[in-house]
N, C-alpha and C positions, 0 to 999 in steps of 0.2 A: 487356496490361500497361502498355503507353507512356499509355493512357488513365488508367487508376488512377492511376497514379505523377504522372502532371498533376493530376491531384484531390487527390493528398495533397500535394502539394508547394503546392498554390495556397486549402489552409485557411486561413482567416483567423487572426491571429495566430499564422504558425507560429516568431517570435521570438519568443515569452512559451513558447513552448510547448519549444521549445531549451535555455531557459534554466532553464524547472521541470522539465525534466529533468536536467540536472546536478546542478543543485544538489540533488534529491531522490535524486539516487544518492550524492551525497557525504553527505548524512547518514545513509541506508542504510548507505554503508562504514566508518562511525564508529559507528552506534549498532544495525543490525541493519533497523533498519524505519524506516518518512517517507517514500518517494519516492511512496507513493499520497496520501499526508497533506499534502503539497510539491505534485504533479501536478498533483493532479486539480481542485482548487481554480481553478486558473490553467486549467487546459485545460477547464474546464465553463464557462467568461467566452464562449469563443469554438466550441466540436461541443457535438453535442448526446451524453446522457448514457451512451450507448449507445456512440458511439462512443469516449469518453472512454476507459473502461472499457478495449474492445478494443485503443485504442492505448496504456494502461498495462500491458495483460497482453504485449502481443507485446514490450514497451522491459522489462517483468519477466521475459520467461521468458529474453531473451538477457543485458541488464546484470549478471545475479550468476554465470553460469555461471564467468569467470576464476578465482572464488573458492567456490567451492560444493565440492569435494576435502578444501580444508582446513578448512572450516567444517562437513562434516560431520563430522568426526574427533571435534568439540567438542560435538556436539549428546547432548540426551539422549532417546533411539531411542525410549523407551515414549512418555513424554509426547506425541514427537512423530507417534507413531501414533494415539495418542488424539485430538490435534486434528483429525488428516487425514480418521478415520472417522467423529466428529460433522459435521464441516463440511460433507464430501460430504454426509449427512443433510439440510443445510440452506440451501445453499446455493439451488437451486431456489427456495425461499420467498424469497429475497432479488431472485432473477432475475425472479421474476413479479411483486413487487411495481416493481422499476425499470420493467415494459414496461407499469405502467399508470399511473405518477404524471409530472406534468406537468414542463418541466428547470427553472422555477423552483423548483419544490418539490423537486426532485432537487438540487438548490444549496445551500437552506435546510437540506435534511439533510445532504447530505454538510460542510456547511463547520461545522453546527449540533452533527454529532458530534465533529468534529475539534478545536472551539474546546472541547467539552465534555471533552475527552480530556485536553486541554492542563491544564486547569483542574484537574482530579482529580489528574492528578501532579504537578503545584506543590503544589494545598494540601494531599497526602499520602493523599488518597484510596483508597486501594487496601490488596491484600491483604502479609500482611509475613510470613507464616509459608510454611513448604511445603507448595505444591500439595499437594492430595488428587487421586487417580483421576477421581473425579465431578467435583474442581471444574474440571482438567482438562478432559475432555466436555464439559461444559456451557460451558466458555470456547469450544471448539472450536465447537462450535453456534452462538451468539452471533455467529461471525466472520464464519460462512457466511451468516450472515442479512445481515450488515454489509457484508458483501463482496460480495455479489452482488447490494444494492439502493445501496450508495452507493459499492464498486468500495474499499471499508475495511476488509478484514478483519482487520488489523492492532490496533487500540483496546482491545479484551475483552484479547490476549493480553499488550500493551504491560501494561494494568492490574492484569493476573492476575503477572506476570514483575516486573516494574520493582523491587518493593521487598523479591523473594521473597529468600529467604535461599541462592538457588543461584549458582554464582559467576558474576561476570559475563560472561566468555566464551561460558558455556554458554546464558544469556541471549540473548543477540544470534545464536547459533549457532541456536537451538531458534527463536527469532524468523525468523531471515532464509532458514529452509530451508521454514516453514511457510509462509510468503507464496509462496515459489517453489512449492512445489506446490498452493495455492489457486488459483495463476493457473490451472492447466492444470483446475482443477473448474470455475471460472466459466469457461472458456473452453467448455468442453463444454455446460453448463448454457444458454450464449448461445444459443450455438449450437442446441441444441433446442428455445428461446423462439424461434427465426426471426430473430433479433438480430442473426445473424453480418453482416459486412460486409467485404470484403475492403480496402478504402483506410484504415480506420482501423488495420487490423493492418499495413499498409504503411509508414504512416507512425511508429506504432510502432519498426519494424524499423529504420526510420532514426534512432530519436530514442533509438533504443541504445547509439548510438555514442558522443553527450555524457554518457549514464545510464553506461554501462560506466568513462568516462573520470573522471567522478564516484564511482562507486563503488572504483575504484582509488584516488583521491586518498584518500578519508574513510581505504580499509582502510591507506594510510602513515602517517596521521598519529595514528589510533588507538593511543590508548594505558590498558590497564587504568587503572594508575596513577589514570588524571586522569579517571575516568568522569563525575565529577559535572559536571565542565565538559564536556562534551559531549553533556551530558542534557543541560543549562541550553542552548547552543547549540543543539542538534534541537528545543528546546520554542520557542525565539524564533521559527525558520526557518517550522515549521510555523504557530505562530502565526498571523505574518505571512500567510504563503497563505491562510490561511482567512480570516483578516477581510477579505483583498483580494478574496478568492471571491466574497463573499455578495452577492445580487443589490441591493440597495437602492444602492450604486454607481453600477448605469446609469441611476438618476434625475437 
């Protein structure tokens, strides 16, 4: 353990990697999802993509636990079974394509979907009526694929959610319970690609504590009320990370 805990502690940039986790927990606590959209951006500059991944799931599966009681009270149970059993379906196809593509090209995607994500909810791209069952599943599929090759499974359901007609609480509720339990599907999924590593979930584990303190801040200042300002705020944040992500930088 004193060996590991030296390896995770002496990653290169583990101050960029402190401070994308805050800040990707604070817009989690205000809008439901971003801390892998925030993260991973900034921490794919500096590990490779694999491990990225793994120390976004162990700083995910600890940062929302303070809040997950009251957040599931608000969630809507069917929808969110439906995502959970497409995703598991597809999440494997996501994990085998990450353990064959190169981390420039794992960059190019992950910051390629995020900037593309961003883009579709500014210029209103997405769906505005209520989910259907199917469209459901199929969103949940999408995420698995997204989520276990670029560590995003978040994007499909932001898209499918954001303009729906359900109120917003239940939004961010149905949002931020689904990402907590995709962690624990990529997490297994790694894990059976041979992926697993023990120092990235280590440092994960420590990078919970800025992600937890982050996502307390976002859930105080959260307020129905003012949703659109705090879309517009999580759309800059994100923004921002991903155009910083993108590999043509280290030229």
């Amino acid at each position: 353990m004193p060996d590991i805990l030296a390896q995770a502690l002496a990653v290169p940039g583990l101050g960029w990697l402190v401070f994308g986790a805050a800040v990707g927990g604070m817009v989690r606590g205000f809008s439901g999802f971003g801390t892998a959209m925030v993260f991973l951006p900034i921490a794919a500059q500096f590990i490779p993509p694999a491990w990225a991944i793994l120390c976004l799931i162990a700083m995910d599966i600890i940062g929302p636990l303070p809040v997950l009681r009251r957040t599931a009270r608000q969630a809507n149970l069917r929808d969110l079974a439906l995502l959970t059993v497409f995703a598991a379906l597809s999440v494997p196809l996501g994990v085998w394509l990450l353990t064959v593509i190169a981390p420039e090209t794992y960059r190019l995607a992950l910051c390629g979907l995020t900037i593309g994500l961003v883009v579709c909810l500014v210029g209103g791209l997405r769906y505005s009526g209520k989910p259907t069952g199917a469209m459901v599943g199929l969103t949940g599929a999408a995420s698995g694929v997204s989520g276990g090759l670029a560590g995003l499974p978040g994007p499909p359901v932001v898209l499918l959610y954001m303009a729906s007609s359900l109120p917003v609480a239940q939004v961010r509720a149905n949002a931020m319970l689904f990402l907590f339990i995709v962690d624990f599907l990529m997490l297994a999924a790694l894990w059976a690609a041979g992926a697993f590593a023990l120092t990235p979930m280590l440092l994960g584990a420590m990078l919970a504590i800025p992600n937890t303190l982050g996502i307390l801040l976002g859930q105080a200042i959260f307020d129905p009320g003012r949703a659109g300002v705090y879309r517009g705020v999580a759309y800059g944040v994100i923004m921002a990370s991903a155009v910083m992500g993108l590999p043509f930088w280290d030229q």
